[in-house]
C-alpha positions, 0 to 999 in steps of 0.5 A, spaced: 500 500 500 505 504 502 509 503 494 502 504 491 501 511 495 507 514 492 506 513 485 500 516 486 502 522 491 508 523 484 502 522 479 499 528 483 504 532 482 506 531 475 500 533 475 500 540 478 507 542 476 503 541 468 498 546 470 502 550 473 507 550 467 501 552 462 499 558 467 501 564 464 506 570 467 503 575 470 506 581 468 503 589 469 502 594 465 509 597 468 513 591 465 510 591 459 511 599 459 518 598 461 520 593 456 517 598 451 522 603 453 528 598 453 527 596 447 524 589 448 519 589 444 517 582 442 517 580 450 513 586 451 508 584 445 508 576 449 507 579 456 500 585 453 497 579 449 498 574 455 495 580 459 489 581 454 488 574 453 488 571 461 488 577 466 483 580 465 483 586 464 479 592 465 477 596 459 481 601 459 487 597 460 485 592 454 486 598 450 493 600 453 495 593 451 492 593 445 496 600 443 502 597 445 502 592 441 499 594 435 505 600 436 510 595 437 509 592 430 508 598 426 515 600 429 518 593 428 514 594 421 519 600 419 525 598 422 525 592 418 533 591 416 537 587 420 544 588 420 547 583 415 542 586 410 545 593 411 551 591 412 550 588 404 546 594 401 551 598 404 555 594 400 552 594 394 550 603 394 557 604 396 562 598 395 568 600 400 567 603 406 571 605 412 568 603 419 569 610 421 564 613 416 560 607 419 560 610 426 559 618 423 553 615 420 550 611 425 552 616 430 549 622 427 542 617 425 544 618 419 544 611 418 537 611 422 536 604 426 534 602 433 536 596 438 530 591 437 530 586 442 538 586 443 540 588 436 540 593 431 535 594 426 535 599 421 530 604 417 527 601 411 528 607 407 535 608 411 540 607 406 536 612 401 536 616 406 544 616 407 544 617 400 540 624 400 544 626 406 551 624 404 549 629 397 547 634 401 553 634 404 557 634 398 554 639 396 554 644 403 562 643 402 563 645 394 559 651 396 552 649 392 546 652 393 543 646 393 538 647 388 535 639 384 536 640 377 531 634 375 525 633 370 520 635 376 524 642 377 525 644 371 517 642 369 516 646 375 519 652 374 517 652 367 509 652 370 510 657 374 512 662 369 506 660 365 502 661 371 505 668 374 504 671 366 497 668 366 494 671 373 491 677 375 492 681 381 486 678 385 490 672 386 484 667 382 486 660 380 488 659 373 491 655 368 486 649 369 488 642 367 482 636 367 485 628 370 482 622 370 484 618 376 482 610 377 484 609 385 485 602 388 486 598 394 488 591 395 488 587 401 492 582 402 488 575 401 487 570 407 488 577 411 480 578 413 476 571 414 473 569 409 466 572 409 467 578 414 466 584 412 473 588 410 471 596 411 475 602 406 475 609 406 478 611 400 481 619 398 476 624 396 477 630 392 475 636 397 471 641 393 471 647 397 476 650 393 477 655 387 482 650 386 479 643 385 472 642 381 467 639 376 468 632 381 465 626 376 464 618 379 465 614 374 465 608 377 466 604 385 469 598 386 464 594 389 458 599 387 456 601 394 460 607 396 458 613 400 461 620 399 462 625 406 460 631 405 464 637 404 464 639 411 469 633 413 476 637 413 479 629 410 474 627 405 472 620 404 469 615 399 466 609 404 465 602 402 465 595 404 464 587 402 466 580 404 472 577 404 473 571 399 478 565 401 484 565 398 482 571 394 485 579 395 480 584 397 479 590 391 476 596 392 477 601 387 474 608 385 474 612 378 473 618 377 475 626 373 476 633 377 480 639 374 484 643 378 488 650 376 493 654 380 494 660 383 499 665 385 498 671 389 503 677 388 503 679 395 507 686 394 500 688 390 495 686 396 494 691 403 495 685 409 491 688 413 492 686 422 489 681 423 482 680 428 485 676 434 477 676 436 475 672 430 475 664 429 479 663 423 485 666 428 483 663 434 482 656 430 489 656 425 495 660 430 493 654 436 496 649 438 495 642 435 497 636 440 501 632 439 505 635 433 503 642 432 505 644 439 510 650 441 515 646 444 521 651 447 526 649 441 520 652 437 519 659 440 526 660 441 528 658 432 521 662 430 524 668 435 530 668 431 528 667 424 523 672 424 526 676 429 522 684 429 519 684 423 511 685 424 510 684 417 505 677 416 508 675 409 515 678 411 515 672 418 512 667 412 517 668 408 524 667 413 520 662 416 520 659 409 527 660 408 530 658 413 527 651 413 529 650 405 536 652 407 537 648 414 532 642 413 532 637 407 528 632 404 527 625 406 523 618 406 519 619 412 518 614 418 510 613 419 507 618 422 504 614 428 510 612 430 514 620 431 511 622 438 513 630 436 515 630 429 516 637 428 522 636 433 525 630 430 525 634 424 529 640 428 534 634 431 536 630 424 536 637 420 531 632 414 524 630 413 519 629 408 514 634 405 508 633 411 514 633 416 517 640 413 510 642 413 508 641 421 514 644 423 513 651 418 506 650 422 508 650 428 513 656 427 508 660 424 502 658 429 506 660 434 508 667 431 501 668 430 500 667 424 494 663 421 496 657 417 492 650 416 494 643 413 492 640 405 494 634 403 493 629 398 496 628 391 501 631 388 499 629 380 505 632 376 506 628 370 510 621 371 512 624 379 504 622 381 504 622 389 503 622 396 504 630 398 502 635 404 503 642 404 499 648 408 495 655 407 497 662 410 491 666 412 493 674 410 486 678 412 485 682 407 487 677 402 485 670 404 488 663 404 494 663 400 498 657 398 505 655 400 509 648 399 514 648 404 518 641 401 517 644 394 523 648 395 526 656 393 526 654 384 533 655 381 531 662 378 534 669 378 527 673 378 524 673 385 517 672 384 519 666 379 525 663 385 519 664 391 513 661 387 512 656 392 511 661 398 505 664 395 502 659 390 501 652 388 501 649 381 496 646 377 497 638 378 494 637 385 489 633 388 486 636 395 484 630 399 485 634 407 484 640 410 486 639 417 491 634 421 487 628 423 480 629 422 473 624 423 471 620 418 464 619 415 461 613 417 467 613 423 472 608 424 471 603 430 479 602 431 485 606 430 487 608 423 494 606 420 495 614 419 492 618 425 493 625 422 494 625 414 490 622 409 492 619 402 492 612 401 486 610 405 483 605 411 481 599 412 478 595 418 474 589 419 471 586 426 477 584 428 481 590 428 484 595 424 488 593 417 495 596 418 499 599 411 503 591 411 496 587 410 494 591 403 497 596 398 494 602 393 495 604 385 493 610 382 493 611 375 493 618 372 490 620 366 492 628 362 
């Protein structure tokens, strides 16, 4: 009896040593948090999805694990390149290369990387960006003025002359150019169940402004759609449909708008002071959190570049200036991943044209003067692309437009070299009139871009679709 009570006191603890194993680990919040900041992003991903999966956890610290994890893959997403893969692209841009230029790169993030789980993990677009860096160096050291004579600038400037010649001194939008535009979006097969309901907004042509009109539908892919109205800052056009197994999702869009340029000769117009009582001042010189904030490194830059001048358009035009000198441009990390992207963008002395674009504003909000955000597509022939620029408020003008990323042009004449700074070309498809407006019908979850919107969204009951779950097309027609 005595031998036959062991093995069952063993069978016993067998048995509670395996259900013990298959408990998960408690882990808090706090942990979670504090391996997020170490950088162990996969451990902190294990223990949110343990907590959310046996913890129990009340609802608002399920949406906290939830945003954990889903920021931790988006950053895991961008910075997708191991070290052996860099260290071969670097190879094949560059062919040799010292070890201590390797170190300048890395030690001024110009080679961007982060330590993900105990390793180096570099950018995707790092080694483009190096490149884009490494030339502006170059040319900083032979004493260039770093203009870009490529197929696009020169278009440009030859378009802006036409449109300088072409317009009046009321500033009204001329030089009309109609487009045809097919949009599509595809996602990934198998990535939504099959028979769920996969939810899209595509982007949507605003049509509030002299600049963009004679809005057409051509056609939805699937045929139920619903377009916003106007009075939504980020217009959309809303459908869905079913998944199928096996099979991608398209969703498309076809349709025509015309769009015309403008340019203000602002030497011509009275600025009048501006109403500080009034709502379009209150609305466009405050802040915007959390990236139109005026941090101290904000007030301190605009207060040196503007310095005591009182003029509006002068103030815009030092700010403007100072950005093209001092600021170049390169790929983008996704916005939701930058906490404060106007200071990222002071720090590394780069960004792309949404980037430039947050830091003029902050600047010039701070210096009371009223500027917005409008984005969409730039739609120059073969250079069709994502694309953010702003409007300055001049009372006793109105909204102006200005492309921060678009640069000074190569040109002796002045009005033609600052075109950008009170104008805009014809080739533009204004999607978003503010940073991180709703959308209608409303998301249910978090979008993949939370403040600007070109390539669209998509969700289904299980969450949202992240940029890595589909892909986007569009195609042009002049």
């Amino acid at each position: 009896m005595k031998s036959i009570t062991i093995c069952f006191s063993v069978i016993i603890l067998i048995v509670v040593i395996g259900c013990h194993r298959q408990v998960p680990e408690s882990h808090t919040l706090t942990d979670i948090e504090m391996a997020n900041e170490k950088g162990q992003l996969t451990l902190a991903n294990h223990w949110a999805d343990s907590l959310l999966n046996h913890g129990n956890p009340d609802s608002l610290t399920s949406i906290k694990l939830s945003s954990s994890i889903d920021m931790n893959n988006r950053i895991m997403s961008d910075f997708s390149m191991t070290e052996p893969e860099i260290e071969a692209r670097l190879k094949k841009e560059f062919g040799e290369y010292s070890q201590k230029e390797r170190i300048i790169w890395e030690k001024n993030n110009w080679l961007e990387y982060k330590v993900i789980d105990g390793e180096k993990h570099y950018f995707k677009r790092s080694i483009s960006n190096l490149k884009l860096i490494l030339q502006s160096q170059r040319s900083k050291q032979n004493g260039s003025k770093g203009f870009i004579q490529d197929k696009l600038s020169l278009l440009c400037l030859e378009h802006s002359r036409k449109v300088i010649a072409e317009s009046k001194s009321d500033g009204k939008p001329v030089f009309p150019v109609k487009m045809k535009v097919t949009y599509q979006l595809t996602v990934n097969a198998d990535v939504v169940p099959e028979g769920k309901t996969v939810r899209c907004w595509l982007p949507w042509p605003r049509e509030v402004h002299d600049r963009q009109g004679n809005v057409v539908l051509l056609k939805t892919v699937p045929e139920n759609h619903y377009i916003a109205p106007d009075t939504v800052e980020q217009r959309s056009i809303y459908t869905e449909q079913p998944a199928s197994k096996g099979k991608p999702t398209v969703f498309e869009i076809q349709f025509t708008y015309q769009s015309k340029a403008q340019y203000f000769d602002l030497s011509q117009f009275k600025i009048l002071p501006y109403d500080t009582t009034s709502l379009i001042f209150k609305k466009y010189t405050g802040e915007q959190h959390p990236q139109i904030v005026f941090a101290n490194e904000i007030k301190q830059l605009s207060d040196s570049i503007v310095g005591i001048t009182s003029n509006p358009a002068e103030k815009v035009r030092r700010l403007y200036y100072w950005i093209n000198d001092h600021i170049i441009w390169t790929g983008a990390l996704e916005y939701s991943i930058m906490p404060f992207i106007p200071g990222y963008v002071l720090t590394n002395r780069r960004g792309d044209c949404g980037m430039q674009t947050m830091l003029f504003m902050a600047m010039a909000r701070f210096q009371k003067l009223p500027v917005k955000w409008q984005s969409g597509w730039m739609m120059h022939p073969n250079e069709v692309n994502l694309h953010d620029w702003c409007e300055v408020y001049y009372n006793g003008v109105g909204w102006v437009p200005l492309d921060m990323s678009f640069n000074l042009q190569n040109s002796a004449d002045l009005h033609e070299k600052e075109f950008y700074i009170s104008g805009i070309d014809a080739y533009r498809l204004i999607i978003n009139d503010a940073i991180g407006s709703r959308f209608i019908p409303e998301k249910k979850f978090p979008r993949s871009e939370p403040y600007d919107f070109q390539r669209g969204e998509v969700e289904w009951e299980g969450g949202n679709l992240y940029f890595n779950q589909w892909n986007y097309r569009m195609n042009v027609e002049y």
